[in-house]
C-alpha atoms as an extended CHARMM CRD file, in Angstrom:
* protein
*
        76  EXT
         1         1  UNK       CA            -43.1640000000      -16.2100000000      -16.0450000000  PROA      1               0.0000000000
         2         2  UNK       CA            -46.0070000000      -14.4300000000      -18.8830000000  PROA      2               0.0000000000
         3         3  UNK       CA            -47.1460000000      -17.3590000000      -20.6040000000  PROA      3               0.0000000000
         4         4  UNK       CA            -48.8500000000      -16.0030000000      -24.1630000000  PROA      4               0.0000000000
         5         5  UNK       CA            -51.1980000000      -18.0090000000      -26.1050000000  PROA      5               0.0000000000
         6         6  UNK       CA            -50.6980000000      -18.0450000000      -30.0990000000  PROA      6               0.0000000000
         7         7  UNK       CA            -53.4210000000      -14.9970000000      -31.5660000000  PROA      7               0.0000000000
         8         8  UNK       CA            -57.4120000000      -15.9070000000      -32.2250000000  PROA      8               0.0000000000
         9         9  UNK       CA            -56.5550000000      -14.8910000000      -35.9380000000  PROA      9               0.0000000000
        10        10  UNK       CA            -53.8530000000      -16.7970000000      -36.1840000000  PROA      10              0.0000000000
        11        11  UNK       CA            -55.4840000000      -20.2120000000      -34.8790000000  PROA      11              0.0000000000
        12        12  UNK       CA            -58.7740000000      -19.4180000000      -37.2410000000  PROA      12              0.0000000000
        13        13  UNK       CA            -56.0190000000      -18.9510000000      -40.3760000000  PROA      13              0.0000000000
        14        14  UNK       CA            -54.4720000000      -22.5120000000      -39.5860000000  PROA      14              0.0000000000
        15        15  UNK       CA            -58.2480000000      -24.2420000000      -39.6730000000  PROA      15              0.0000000000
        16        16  UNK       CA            -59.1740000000      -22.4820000000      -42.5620000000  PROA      16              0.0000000000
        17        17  UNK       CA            -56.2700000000      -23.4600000000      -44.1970000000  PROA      17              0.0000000000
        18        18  UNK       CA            -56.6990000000      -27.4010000000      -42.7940000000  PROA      18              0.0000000000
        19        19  UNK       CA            -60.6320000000      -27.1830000000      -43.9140000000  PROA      19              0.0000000000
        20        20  UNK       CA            -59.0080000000      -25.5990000000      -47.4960000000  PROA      20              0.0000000000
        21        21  UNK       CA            -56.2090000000      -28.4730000000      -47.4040000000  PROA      21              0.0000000000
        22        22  UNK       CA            -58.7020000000      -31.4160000000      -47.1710000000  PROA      22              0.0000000000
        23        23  UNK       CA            -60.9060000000      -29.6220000000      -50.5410000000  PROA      23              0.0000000000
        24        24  UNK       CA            -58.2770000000      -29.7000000000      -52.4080000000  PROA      24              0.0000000000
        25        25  UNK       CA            -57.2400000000      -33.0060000000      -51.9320000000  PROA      25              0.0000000000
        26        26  UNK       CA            -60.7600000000      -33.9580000000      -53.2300000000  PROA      26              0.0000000000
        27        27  UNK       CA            -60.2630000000      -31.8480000000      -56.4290000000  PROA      27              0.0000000000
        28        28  UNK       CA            -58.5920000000      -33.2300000000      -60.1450000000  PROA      28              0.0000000000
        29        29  UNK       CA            -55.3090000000      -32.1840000000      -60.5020000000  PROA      29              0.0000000000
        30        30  UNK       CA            -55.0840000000      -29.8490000000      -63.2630000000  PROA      30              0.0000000000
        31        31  UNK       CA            -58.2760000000      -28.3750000000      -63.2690000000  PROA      31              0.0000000000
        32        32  UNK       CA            -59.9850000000      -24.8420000000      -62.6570000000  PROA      32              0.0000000000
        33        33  UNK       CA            -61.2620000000      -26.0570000000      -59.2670000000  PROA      33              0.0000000000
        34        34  UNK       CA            -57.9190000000      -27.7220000000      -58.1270000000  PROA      34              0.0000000000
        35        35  UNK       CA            -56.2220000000      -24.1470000000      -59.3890000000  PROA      35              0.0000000000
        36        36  UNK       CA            -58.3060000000      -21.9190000000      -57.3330000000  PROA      36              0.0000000000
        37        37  UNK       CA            -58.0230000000      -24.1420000000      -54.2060000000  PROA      37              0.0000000000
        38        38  UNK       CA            -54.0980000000      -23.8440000000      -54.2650000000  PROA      38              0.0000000000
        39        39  UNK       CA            -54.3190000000      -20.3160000000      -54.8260000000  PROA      39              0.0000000000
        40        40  UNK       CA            -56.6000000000      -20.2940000000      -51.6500000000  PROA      40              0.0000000000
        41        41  UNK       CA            -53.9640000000      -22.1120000000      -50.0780000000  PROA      41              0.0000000000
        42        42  UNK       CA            -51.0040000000      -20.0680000000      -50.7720000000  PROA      42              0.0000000000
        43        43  UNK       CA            -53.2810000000      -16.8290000000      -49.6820000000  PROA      43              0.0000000000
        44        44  UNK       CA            -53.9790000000      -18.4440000000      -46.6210000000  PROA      44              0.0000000000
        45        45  UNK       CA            -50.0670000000      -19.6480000000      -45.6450000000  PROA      45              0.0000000000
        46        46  UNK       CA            -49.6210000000      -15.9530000000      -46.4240000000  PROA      46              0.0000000000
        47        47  UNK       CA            -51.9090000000      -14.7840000000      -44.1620000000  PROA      47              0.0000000000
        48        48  UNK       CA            -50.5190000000      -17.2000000000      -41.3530000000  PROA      48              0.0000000000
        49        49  UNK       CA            -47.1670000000      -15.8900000000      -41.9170000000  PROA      49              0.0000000000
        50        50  UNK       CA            -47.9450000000      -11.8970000000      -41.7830000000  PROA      50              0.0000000000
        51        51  UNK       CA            -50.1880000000      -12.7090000000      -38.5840000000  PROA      51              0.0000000000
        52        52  UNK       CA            -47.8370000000      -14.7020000000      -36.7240000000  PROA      52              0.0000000000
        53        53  UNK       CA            -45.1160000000      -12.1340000000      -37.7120000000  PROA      53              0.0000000000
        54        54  UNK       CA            -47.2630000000       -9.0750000000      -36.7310000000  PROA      54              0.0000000000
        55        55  UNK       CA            -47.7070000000      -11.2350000000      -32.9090000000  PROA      55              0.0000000000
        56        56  UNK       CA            -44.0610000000      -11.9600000000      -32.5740000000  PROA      56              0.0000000000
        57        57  UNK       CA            -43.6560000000       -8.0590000000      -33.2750000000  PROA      57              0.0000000000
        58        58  UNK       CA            -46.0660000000       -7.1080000000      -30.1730000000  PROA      58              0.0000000000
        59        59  UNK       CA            -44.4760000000       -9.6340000000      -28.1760000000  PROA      59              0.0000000000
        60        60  UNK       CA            -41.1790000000       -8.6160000000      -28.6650000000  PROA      60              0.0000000000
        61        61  UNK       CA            -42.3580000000       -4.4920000000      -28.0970000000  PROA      61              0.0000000000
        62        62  UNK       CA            -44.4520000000       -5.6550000000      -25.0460000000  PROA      62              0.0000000000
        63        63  UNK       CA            -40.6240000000       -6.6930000000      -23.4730000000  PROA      63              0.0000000000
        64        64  UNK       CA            -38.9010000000       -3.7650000000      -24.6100000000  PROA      64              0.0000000000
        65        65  UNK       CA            -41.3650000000       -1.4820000000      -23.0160000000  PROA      65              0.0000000000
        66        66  UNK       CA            -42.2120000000       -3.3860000000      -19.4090000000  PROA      66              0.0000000000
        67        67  UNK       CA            -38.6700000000       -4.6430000000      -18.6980000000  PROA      67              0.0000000000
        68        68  UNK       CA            -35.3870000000       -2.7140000000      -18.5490000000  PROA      68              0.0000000000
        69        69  UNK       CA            -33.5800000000       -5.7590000000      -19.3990000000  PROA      69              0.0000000000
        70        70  UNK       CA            -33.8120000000       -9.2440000000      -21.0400000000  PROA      70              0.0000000000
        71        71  UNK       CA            -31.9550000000      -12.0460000000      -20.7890000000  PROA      71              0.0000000000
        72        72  UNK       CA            -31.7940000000      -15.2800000000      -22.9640000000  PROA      72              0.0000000000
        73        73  UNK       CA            -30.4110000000      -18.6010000000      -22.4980000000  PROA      73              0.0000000000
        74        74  UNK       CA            -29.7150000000      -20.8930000000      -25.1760000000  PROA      74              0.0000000000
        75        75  UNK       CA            -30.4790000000      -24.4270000000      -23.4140000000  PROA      75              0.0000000000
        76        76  UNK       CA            -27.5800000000      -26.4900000000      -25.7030000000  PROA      76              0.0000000000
C-alpha cells in the first residue's frame, strides 16, 4: 500500500491562509484593510484548490502509468 502525503505547497497555502484568517478577524468590517484581507483570502482558497487539484491529477497519472489495473471498493 503507497501511502502519499498532501504536497509542501499545498500545506504552506492552508497556513498562510490560517495566519491571513486570524488578520482579518482583527480588521473593521467595511473598511479598506478588512477588503484587501478577504481578497487575500479568496486568492489564497484559490490557490489551495488549483494545488490540491494539480496533486490529485499526478496521483491519479502516477496509477495509470505503474499499474495495469485499479480496483476500488466503496466501503458502504
Amino acid at each position: 500500500m503507497i501511502t502519499i502525503p498532501n504536497p509542501t505547497p499545498f500545506r504552506a497555502a492552508i497556513a498562510e491562509r490560517r495566519r491571513v484568517g486570524r488578520t482579518l478577524s482583527r480588521r473593521i468590517p467595511g473598511s479598506r484593510g478588512h477588503r484587501e484581507g478577504q481578497a487575500k483570502l479568496v486568492k489564497l482558497d484559490r490557490k489551495a484548490v488549483y494545488v490540491r487539484r494539480e496533486s490529485i491529477h499526478q496521483l491519479t497519472r502516477y496509477l495509470v502509468d505503474n499499474y495495469s489495473e485499479v480496483k476500488i471498493e466503496d466501503l458502504n
